[in-house]
C-alpha positions in Angstrom: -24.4 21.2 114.6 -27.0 19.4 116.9 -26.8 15.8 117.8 -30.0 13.2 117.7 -31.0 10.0 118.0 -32.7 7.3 116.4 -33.2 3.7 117.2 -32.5 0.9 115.2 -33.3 -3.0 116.5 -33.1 -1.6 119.9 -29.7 0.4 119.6 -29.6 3.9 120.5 -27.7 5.5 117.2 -27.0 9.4 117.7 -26.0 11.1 114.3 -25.0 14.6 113.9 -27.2 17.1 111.5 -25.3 20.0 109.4 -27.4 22.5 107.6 -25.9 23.5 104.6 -26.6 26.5 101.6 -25.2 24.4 99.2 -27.3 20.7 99.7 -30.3 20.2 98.0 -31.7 17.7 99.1 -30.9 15.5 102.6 -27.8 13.4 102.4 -26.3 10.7 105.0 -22.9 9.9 105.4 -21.7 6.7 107.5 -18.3 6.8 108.5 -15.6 4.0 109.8 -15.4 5.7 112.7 -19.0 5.1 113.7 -20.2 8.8 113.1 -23.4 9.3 111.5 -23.8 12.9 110.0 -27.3 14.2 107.7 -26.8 17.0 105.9 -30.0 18.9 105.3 -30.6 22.1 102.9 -31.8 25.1 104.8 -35.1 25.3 105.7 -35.8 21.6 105.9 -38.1 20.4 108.4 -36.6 18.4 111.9 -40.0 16.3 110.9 -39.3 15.5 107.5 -35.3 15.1 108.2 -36.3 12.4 111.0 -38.6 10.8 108.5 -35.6 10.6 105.7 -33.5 9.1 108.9 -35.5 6.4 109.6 -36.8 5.4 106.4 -33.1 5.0 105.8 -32.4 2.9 109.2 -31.6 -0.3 107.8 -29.1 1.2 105.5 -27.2 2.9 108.4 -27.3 -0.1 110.5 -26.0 -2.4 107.8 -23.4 0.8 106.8 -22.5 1.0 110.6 -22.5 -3.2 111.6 -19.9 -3.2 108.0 -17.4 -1.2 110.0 -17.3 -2.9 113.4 -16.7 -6.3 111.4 -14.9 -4.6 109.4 -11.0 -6.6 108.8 -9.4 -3.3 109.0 -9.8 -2.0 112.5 -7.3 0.7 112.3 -9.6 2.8 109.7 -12.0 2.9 112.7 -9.8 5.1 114.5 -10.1 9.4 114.3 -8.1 11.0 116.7 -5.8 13.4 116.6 -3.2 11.4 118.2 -3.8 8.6 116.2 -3.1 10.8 112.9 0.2 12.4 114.4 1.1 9.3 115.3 1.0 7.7 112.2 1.6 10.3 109.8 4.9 10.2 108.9 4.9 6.4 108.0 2.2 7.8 105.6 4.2 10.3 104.0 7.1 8.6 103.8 4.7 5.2 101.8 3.3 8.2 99.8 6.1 10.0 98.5 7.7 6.1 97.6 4.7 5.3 95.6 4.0 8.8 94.0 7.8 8.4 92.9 7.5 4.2 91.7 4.1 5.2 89.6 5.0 8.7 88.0 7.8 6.8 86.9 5.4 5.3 84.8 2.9 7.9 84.0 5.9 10.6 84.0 3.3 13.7 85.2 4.2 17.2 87.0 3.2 17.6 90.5 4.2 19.9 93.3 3.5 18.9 96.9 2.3 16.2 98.4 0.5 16.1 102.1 -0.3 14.0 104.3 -3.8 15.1 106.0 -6.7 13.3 108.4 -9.2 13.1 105.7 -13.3 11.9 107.1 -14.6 10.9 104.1 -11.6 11.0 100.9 -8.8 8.5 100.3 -6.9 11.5 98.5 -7.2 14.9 96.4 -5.7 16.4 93.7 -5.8 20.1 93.2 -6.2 22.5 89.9 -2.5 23.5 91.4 -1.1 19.6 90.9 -0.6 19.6 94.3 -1.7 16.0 95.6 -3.1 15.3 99.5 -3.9 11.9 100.7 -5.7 10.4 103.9 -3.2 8.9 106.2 -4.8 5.9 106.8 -3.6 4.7 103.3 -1.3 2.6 105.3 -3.8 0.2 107.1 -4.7 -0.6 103.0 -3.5 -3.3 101.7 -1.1 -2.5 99.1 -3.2 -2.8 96.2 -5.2 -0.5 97.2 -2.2 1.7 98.6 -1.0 1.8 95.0 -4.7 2.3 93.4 -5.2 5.1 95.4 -2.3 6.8 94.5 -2.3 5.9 91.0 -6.1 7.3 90.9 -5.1 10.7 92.1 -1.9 11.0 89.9 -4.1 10.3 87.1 -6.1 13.5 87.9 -3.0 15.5 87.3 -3.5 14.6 83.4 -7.5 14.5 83.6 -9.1 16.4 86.8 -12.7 14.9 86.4 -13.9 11.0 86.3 -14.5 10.8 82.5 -13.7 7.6 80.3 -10.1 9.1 79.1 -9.3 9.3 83.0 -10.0 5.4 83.8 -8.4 4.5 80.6 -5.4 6.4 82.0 -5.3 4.4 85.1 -6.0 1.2 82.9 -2.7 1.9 81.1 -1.1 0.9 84.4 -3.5 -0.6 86.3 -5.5 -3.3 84.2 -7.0 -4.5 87.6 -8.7 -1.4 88.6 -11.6 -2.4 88.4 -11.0 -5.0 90.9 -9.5 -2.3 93.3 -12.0 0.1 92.8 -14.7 -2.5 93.9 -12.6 -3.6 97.2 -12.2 0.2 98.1 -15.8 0.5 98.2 -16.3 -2.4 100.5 -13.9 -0.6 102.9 
């Protein structure tokens, strides 16, 4: 992966580029953290990808200036040592809320893991097995319980379609709301 740079209102902002097989077309990702990373299909140009970046500038700098005044600090944090330290107060928030909501839902899962997710708040797998990002406890806990109520729902539909948000509108008439404040994260 090779690291470059691009300024923005006179602020030196390096971002990361990742070829890929798969992309097709070029993609940027702003993360809490601060990281910028553009994903590029193989065989695009470095002279159109830095075109694509700065025509997108003022979307990373708003993206990136979001974060730092972001009212969440903790989800700025990505080390290694901030994950181990805070994972088992994850898992043990986790498996307490996966056991209050499927006592509502009443669905069949196996495991549940804690993991230091980039870019995802959770997962569910074709195997029922549920993961979710440790940083679920800096949420507030609406958004703790959205979050887990969102990927339980996968267990009974494993795709975004209107018989999936109906699901979590059975026990969560508010999603909407939540769904709105986890994109502002």
């Amino acid at each position: 992966m090779r690291v470059e740079e691009l300024s923005i209102y006179g602020e030196t902002v390096k971002y990361s580029v990742k070829d890929s097989e798969k992309a097709e077309r070029l993609r940027i990702a702003v993360y809490a953290d601060g990281d910028v990373v553009v994903v590029r299909p193989r065989g695009t140009h470095i002279t159109t990808l830095k075109k694509f970046v700065e025509s997108k500038s003022d979307w990373i700098y708003k993206k990136l200036d979001s974060y730092k005044t972001n009212s969440i600090p903790e989800l700025r944090k990505n080390s290694e040592g901030h994950f181990i330290e805070n994972k088992k107060a994850a898992q043990d928030l986790v498996e307490q809320k996966v056991n209050y909501w499927n006592g509502k839902l009443g669905f069949k899962y196996d495991n549940v893991t804690i993991k230091q997710l980039k870019s995802r708040w959770g997962s569910c797998s074709s195997k029922n097995n549920l993961s979710f990002n440790y940083k679920i406890i800096f949420l507030p806990e609406e958004l703790q319980d959205y979050v887990v109520v969102h990927e339980l729902c996968h267990l009974k539909q494993l795709n975004h379609s209107p018989k999936f948000w109906n699901l979590i509108a059975s026990v969560q008439p508010d999603y909407i709301d939540f769904k709105k404040k986890m994109r502002s994260i």
